[in-house]
mmCIF file of the N, C-alpha and C atoms, coordinates in Angstrom:
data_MODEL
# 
_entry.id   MODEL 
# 
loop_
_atom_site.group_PDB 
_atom_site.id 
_atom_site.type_symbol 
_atom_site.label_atom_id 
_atom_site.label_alt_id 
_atom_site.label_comp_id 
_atom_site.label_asym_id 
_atom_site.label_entity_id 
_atom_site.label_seq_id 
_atom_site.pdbx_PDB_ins_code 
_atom_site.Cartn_x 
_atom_site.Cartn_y 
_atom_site.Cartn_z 
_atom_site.occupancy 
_atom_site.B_iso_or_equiv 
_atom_site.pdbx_formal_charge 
_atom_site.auth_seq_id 
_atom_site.auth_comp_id 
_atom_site.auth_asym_id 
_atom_site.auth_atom_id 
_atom_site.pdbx_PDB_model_num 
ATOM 1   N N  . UNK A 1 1  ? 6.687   16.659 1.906  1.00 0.00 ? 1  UNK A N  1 
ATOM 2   C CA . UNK A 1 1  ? 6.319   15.258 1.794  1.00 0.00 ? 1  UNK A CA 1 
ATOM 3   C C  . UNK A 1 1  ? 5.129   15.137 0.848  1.00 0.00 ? 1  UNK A C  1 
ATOM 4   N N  . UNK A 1 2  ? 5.218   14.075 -0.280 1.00 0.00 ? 2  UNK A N  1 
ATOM 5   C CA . UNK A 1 2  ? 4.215   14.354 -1.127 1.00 0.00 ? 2  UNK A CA 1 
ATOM 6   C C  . UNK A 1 2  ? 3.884   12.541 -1.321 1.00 0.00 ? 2  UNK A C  1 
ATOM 7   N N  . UNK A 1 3  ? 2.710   11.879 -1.201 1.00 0.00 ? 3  UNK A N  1 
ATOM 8   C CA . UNK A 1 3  ? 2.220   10.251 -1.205 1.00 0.00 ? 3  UNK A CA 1 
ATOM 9   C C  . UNK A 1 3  ? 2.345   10.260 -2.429 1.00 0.00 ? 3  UNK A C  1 
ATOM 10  N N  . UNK A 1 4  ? 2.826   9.387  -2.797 1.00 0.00 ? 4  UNK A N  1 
ATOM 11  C CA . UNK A 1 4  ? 3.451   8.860  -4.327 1.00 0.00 ? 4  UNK A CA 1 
ATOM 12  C C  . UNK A 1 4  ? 2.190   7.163  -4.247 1.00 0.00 ? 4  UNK A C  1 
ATOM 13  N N  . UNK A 1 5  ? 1.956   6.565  -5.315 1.00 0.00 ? 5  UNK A N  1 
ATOM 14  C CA . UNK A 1 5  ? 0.716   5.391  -5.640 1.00 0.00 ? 5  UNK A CA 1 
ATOM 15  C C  . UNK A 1 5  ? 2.318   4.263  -5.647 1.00 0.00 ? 5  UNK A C  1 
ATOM 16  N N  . UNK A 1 6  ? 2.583   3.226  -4.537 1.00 0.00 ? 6  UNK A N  1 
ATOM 17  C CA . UNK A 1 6  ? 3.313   2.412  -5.000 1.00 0.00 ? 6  UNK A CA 1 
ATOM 18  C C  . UNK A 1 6  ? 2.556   1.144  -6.182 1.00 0.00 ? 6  UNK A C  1 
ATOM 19  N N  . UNK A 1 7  ? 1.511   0.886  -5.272 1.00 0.00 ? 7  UNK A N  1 
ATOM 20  C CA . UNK A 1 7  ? 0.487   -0.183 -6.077 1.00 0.00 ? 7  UNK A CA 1 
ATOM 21  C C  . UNK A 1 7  ? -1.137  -0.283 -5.604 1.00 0.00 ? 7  UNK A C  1 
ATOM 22  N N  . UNK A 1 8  ? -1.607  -1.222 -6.175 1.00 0.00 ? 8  UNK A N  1 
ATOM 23  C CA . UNK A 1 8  ? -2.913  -1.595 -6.017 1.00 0.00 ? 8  UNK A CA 1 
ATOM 24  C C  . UNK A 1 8  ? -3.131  -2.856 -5.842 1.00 0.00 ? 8  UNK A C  1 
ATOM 25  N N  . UNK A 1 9  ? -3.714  -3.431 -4.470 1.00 0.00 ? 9  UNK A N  1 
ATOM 26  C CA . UNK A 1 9  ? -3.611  -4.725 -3.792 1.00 0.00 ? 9  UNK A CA 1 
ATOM 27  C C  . UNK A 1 9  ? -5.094  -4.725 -3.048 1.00 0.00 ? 9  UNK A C  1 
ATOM 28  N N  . UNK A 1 10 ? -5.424  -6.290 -2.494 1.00 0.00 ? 10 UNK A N  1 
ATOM 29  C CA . UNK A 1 10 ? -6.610  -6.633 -2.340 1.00 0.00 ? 10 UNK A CA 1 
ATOM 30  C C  . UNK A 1 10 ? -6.088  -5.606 -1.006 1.00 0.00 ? 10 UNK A C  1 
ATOM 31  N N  . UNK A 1 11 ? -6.938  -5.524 0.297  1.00 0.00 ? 11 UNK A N  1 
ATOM 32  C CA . UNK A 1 11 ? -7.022  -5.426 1.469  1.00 0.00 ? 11 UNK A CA 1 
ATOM 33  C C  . UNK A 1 11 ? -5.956  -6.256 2.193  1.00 0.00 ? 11 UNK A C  1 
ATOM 34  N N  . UNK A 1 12 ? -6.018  -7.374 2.216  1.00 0.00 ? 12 UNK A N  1 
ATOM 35  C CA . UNK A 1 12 ? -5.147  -7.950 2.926  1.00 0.00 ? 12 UNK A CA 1 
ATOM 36  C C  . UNK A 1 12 ? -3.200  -8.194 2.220  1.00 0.00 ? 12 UNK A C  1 
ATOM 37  N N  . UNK A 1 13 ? -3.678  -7.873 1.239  1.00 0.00 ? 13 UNK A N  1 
ATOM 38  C CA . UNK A 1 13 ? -2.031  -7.844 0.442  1.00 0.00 ? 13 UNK A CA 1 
ATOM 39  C C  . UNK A 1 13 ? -1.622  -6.362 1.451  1.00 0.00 ? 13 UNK A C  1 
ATOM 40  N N  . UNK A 1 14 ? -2.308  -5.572 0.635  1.00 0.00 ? 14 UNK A N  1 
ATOM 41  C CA . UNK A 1 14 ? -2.115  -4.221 1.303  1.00 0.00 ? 14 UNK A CA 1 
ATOM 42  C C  . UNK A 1 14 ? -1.613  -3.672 2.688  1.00 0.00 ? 14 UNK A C  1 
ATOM 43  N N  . UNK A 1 15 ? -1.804  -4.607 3.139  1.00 0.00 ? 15 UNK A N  1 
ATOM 44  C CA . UNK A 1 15 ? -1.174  -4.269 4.446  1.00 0.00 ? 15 UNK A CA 1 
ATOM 45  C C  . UNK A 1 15 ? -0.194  -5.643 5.073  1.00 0.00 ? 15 UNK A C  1 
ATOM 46  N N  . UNK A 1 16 ? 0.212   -6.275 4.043  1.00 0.00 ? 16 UNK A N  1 
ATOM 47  C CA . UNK A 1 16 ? 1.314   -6.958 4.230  1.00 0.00 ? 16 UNK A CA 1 
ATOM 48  C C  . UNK A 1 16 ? 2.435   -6.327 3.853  1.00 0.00 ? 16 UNK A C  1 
ATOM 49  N N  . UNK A 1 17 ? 2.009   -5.782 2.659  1.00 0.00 ? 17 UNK A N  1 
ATOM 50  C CA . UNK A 1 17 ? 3.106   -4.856 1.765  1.00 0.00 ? 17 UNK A CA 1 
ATOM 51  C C  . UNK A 1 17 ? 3.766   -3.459 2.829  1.00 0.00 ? 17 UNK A C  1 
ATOM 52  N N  . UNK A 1 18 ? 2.913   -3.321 3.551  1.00 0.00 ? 18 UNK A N  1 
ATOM 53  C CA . UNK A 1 18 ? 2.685   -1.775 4.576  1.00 0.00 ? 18 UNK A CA 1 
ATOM 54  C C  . UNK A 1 18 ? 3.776   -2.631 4.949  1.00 0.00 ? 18 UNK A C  1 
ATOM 55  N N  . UNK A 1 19 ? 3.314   -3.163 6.027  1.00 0.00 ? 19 UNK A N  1 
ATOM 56  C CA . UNK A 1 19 ? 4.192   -4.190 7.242  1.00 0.00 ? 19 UNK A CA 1 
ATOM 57  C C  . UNK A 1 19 ? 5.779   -4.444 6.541  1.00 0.00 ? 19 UNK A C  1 
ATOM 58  N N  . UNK A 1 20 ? 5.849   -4.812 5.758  1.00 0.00 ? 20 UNK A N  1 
ATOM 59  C CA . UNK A 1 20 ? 7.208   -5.251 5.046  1.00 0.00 ? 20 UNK A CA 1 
ATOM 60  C C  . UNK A 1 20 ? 7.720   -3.956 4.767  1.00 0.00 ? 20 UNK A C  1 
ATOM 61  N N  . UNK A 1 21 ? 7.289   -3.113 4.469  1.00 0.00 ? 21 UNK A N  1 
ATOM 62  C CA . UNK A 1 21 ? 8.128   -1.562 3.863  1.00 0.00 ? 21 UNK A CA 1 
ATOM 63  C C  . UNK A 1 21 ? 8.258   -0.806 5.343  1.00 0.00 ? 21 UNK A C  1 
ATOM 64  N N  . UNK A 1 22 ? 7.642   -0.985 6.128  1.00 0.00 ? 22 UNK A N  1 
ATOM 65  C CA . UNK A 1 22 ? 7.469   -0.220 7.707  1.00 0.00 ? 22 UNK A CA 1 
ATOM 66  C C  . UNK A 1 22 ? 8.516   -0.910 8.188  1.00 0.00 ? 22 UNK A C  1 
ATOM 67  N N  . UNK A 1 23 ? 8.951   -2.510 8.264  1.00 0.00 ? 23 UNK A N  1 
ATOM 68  C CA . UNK A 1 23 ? 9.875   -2.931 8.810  1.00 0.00 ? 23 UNK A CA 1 
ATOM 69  C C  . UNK A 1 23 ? 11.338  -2.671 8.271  1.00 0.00 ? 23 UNK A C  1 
ATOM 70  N N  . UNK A 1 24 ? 11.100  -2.144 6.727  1.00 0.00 ? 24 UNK A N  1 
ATOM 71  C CA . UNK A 1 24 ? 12.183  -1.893 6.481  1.00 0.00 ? 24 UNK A CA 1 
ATOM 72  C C  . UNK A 1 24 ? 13.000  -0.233 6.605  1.00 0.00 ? 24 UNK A C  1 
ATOM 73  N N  . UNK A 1 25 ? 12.163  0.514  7.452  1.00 0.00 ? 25 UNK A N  1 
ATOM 74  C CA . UNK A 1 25 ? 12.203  1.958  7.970  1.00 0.00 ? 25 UNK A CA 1 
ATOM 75  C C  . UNK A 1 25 ? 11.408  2.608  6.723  1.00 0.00 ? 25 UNK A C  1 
ATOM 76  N N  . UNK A 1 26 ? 10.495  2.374  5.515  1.00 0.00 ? 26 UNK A N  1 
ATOM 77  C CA . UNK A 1 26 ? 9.726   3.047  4.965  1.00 0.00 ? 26 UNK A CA 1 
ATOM 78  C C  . UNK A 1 26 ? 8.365   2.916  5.406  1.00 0.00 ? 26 UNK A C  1 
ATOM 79  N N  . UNK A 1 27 ? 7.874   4.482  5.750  1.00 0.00 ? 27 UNK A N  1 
ATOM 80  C CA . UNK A 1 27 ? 6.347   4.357  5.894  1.00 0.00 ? 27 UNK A CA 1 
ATOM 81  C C  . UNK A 1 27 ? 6.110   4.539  4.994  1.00 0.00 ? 27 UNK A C  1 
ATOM 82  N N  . UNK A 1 28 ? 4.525   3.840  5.243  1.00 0.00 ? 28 UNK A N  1 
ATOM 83  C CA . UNK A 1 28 ? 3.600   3.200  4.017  1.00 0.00 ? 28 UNK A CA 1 
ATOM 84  C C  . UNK A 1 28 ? 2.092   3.536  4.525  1.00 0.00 ? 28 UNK A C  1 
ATOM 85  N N  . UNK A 1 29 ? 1.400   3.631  3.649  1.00 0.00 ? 29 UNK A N  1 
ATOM 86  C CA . UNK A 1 29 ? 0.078   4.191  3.992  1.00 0.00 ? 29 UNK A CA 1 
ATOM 87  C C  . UNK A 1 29 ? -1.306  3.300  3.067  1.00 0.00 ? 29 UNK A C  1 
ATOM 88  N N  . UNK A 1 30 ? -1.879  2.573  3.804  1.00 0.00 ? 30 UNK A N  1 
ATOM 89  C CA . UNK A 1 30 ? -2.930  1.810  2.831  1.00 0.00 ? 30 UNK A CA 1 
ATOM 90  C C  . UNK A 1 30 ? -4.373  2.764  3.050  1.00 0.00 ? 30 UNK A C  1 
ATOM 91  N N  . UNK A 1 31 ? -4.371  3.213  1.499  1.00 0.00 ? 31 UNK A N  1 
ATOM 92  C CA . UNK A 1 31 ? -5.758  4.104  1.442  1.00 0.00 ? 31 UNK A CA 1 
ATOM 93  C C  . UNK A 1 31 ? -6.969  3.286  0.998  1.00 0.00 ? 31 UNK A C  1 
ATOM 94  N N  . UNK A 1 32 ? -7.706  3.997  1.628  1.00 0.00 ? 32 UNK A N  1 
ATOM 95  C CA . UNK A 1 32 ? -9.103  2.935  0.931  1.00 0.00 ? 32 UNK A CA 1 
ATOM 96  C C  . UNK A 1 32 ? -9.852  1.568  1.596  1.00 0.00 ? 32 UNK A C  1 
ATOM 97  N N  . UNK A 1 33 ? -8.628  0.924  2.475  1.00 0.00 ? 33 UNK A N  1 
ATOM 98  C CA . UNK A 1 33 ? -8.755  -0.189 3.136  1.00 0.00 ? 33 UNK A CA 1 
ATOM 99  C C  . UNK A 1 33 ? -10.341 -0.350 3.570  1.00 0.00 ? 33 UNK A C  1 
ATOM 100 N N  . UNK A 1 34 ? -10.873 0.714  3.645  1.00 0.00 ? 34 UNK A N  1 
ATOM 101 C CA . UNK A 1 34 ? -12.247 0.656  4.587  1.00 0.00 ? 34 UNK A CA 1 
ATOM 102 C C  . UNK A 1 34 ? -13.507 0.710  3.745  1.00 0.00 ? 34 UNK A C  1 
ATOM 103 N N  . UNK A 1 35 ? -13.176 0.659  2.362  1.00 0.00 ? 35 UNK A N  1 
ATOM 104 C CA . UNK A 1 35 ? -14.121 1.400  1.283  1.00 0.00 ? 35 UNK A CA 1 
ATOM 105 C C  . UNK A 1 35 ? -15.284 0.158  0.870  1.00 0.00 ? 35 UNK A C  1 
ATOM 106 N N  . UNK A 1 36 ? -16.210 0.170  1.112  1.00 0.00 ? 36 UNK A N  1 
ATOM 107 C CA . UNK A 1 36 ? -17.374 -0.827 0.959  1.00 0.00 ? 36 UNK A CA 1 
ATOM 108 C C  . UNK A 1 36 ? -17.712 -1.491 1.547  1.00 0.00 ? 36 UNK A C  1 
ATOM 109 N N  . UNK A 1 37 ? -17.112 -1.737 2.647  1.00 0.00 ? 37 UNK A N  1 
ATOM 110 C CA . UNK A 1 37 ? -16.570 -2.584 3.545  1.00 0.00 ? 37 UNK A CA 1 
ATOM 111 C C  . UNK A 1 37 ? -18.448 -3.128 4.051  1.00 0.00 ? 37 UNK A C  1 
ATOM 112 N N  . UNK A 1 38 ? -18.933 -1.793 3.923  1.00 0.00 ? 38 UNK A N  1 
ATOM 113 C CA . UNK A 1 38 ? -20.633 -1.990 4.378  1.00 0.00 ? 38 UNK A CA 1 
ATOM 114 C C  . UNK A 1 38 ? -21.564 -3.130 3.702  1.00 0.00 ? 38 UNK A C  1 
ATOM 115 N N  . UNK A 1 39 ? -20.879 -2.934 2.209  1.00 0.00 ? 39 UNK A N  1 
ATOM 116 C CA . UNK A 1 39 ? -22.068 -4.017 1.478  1.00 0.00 ? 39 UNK A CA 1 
ATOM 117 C C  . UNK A 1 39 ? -21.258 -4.917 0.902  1.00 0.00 ? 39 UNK A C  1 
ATOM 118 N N  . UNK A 1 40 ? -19.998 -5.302 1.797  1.00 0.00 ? 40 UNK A N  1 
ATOM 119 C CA . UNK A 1 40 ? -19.257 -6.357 1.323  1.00 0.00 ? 40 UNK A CA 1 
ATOM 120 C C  . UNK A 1 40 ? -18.516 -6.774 0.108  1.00 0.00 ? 40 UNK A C  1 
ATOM 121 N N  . UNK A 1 41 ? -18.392 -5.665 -0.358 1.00 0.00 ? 41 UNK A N  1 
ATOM 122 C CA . UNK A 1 41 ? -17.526 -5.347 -1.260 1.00 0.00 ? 41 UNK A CA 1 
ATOM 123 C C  . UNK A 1 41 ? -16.259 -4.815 -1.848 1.00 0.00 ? 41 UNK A C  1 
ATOM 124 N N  . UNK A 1 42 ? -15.703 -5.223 -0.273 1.00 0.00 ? 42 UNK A N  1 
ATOM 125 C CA . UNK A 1 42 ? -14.421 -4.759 -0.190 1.00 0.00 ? 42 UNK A CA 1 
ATOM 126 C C  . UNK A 1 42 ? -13.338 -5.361 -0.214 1.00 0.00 ? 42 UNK A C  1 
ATOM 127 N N  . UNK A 1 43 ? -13.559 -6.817 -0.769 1.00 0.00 ? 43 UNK A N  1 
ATOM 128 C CA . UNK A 1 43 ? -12.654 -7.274 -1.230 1.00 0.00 ? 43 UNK A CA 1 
ATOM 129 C C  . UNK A 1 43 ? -12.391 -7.615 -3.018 1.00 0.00 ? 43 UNK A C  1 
ATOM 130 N N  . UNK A 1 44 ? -13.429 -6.258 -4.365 1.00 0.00 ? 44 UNK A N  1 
ATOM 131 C CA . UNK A 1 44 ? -13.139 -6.113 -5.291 1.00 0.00 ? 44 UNK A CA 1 
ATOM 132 C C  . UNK A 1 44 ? -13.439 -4.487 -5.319 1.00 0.00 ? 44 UNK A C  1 
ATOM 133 N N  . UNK A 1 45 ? -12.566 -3.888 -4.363 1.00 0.00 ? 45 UNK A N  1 
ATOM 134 C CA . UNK A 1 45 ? -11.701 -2.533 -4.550 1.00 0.00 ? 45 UNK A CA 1 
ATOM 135 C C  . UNK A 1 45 ? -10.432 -2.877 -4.290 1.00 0.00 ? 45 UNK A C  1 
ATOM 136 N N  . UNK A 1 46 ? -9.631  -2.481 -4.897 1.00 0.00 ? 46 UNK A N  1 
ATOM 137 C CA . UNK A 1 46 ? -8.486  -2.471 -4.344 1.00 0.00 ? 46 UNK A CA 1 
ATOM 138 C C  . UNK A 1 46 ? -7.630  -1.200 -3.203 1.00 0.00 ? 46 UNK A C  1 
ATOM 139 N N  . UNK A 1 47 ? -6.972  -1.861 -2.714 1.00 0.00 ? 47 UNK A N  1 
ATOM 140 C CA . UNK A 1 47 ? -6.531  -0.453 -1.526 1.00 0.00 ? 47 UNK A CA 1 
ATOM 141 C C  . UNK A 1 47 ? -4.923  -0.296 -1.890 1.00 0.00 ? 47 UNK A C  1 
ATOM 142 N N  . UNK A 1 48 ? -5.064  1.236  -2.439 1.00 0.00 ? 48 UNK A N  1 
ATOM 143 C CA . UNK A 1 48 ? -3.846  1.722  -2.588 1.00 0.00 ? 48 UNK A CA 1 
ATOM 144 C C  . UNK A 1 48 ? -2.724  1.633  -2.048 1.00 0.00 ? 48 UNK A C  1 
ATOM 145 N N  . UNK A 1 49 ? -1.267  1.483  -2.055 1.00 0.00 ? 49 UNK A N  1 
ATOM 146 C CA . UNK A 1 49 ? -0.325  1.581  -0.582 1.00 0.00 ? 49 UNK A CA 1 
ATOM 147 C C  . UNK A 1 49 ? 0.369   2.958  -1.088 1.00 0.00 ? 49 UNK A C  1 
ATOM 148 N N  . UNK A 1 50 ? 0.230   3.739  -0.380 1.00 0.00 ? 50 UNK A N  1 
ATOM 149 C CA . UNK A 1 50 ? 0.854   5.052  -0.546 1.00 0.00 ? 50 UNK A CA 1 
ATOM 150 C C  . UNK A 1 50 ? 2.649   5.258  0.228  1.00 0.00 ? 50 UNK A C  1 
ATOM 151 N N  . UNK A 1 51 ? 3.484   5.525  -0.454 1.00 0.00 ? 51 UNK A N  1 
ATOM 152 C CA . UNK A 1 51 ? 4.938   5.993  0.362  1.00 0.00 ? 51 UNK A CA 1 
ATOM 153 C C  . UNK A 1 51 ? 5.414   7.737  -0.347 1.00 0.00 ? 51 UNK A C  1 
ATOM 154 N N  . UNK A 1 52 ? 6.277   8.176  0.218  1.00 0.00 ? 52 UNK A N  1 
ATOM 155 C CA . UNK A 1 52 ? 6.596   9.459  0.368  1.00 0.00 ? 52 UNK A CA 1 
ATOM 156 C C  . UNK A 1 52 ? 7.373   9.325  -0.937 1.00 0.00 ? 52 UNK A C  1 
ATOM 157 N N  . UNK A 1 53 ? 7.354   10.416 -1.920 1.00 0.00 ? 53 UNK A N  1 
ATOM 158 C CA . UNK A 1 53 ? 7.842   10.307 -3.018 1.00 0.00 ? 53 UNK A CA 1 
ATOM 159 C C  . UNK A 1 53 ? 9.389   9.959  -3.120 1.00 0.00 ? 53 UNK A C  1 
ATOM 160 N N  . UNK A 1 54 ? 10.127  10.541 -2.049 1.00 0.00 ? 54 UNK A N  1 
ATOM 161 C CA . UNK A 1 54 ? 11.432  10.032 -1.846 1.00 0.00 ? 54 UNK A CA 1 
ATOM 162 C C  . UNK A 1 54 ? 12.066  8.795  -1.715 1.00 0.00 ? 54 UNK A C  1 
ATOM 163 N N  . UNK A 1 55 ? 10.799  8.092  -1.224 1.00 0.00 ? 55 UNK A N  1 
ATOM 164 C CA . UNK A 1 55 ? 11.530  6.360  -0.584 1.00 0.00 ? 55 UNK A CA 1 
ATOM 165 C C  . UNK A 1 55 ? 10.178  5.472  -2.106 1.00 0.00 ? 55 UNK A C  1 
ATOM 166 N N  . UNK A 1 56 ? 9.761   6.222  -2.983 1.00 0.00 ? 56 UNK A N  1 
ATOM 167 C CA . UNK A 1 56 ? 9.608   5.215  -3.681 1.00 0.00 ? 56 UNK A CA 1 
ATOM 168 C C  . UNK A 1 56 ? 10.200  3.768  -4.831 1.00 0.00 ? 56 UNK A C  1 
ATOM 169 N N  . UNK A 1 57 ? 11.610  4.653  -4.933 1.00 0.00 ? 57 UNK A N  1 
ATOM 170 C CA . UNK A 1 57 ? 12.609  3.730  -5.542 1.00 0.00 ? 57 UNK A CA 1 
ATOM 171 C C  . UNK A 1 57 ? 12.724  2.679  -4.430 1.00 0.00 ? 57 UNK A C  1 
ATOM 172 N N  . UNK A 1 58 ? 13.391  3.245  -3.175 1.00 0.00 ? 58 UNK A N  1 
ATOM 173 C CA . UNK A 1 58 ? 13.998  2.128  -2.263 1.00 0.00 ? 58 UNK A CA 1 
ATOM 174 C C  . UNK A 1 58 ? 13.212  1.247  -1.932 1.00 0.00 ? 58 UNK A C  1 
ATOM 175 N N  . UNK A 1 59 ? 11.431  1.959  -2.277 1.00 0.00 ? 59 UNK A N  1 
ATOM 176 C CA . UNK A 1 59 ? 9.926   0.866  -1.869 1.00 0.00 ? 59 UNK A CA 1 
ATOM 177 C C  . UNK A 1 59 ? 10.081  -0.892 -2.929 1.00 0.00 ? 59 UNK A C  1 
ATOM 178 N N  . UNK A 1 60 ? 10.515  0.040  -4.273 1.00 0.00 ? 60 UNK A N  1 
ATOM 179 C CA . UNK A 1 60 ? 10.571  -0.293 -5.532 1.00 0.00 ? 60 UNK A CA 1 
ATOM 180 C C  . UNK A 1 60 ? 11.397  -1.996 -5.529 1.00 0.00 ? 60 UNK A C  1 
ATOM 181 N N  . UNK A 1 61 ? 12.779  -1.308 -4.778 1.00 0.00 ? 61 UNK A N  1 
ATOM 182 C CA . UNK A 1 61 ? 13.513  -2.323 -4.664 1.00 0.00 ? 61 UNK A CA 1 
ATOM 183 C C  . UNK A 1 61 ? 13.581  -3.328 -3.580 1.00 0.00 ? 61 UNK A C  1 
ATOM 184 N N  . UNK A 1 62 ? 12.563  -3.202 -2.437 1.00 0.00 ? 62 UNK A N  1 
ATOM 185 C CA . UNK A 1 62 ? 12.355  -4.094 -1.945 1.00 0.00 ? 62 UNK A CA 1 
ATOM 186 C C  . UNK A 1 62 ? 11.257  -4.990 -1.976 1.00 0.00 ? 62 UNK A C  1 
ATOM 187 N N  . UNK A 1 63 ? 10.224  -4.031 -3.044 1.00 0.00 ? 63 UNK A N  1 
ATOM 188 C CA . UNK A 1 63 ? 8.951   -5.297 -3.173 1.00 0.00 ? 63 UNK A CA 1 
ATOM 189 C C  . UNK A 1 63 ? 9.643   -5.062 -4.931 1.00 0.00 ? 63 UNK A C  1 
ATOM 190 N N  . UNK A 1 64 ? 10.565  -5.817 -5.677 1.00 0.00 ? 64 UNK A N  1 
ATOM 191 C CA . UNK A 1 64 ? 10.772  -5.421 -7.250 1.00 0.00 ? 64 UNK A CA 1 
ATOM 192 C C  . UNK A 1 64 ? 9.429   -6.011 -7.974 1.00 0.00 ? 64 UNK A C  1 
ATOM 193 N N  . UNK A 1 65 ? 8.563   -6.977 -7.286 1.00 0.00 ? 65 UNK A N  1 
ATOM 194 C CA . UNK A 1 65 ? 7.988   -7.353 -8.416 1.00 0.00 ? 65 UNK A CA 1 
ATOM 195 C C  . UNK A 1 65 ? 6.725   -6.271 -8.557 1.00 0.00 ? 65 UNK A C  1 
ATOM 196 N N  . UNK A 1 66 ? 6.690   -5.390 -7.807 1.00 0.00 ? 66 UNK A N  1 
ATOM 197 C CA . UNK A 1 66 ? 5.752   -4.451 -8.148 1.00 0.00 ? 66 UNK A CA 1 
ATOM 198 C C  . UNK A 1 66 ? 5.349   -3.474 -9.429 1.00 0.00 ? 66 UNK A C  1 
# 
């Protein structure tokens, strides 16, 4: 199993995108979500969504505009 970069999304995209690929039987992994979070600056990082290199096409085709 190797985390493939699907995209780069605010925090809260990021884990909509999770939610929608999880419901569709792909796990999804939002990295970073927590990063600045201290000095409030965590909503201009973006948080990665990570999927398994195998299900990144099928990720592909269910969010296409990515």
């Amino acid at each position: 199993m190797a985390l493939v970069e699907l995209g780069r999304f605010s925090a809260p995209e990021a884990h909509i995108v999770v939610s929608r690929l999880e419901s569709e039987g792909i796990p999804a992994i939002a990295f970073d979500a927590g990063a600045s979070i201290a000095d409030g600056s965590f909503l201009l990082i973006p948080v990665r969504v990570m999927v398994d290199e195998d299900d990144l096409a099928a990720a592909r085709r269910i969010l296409p505009e990515i």
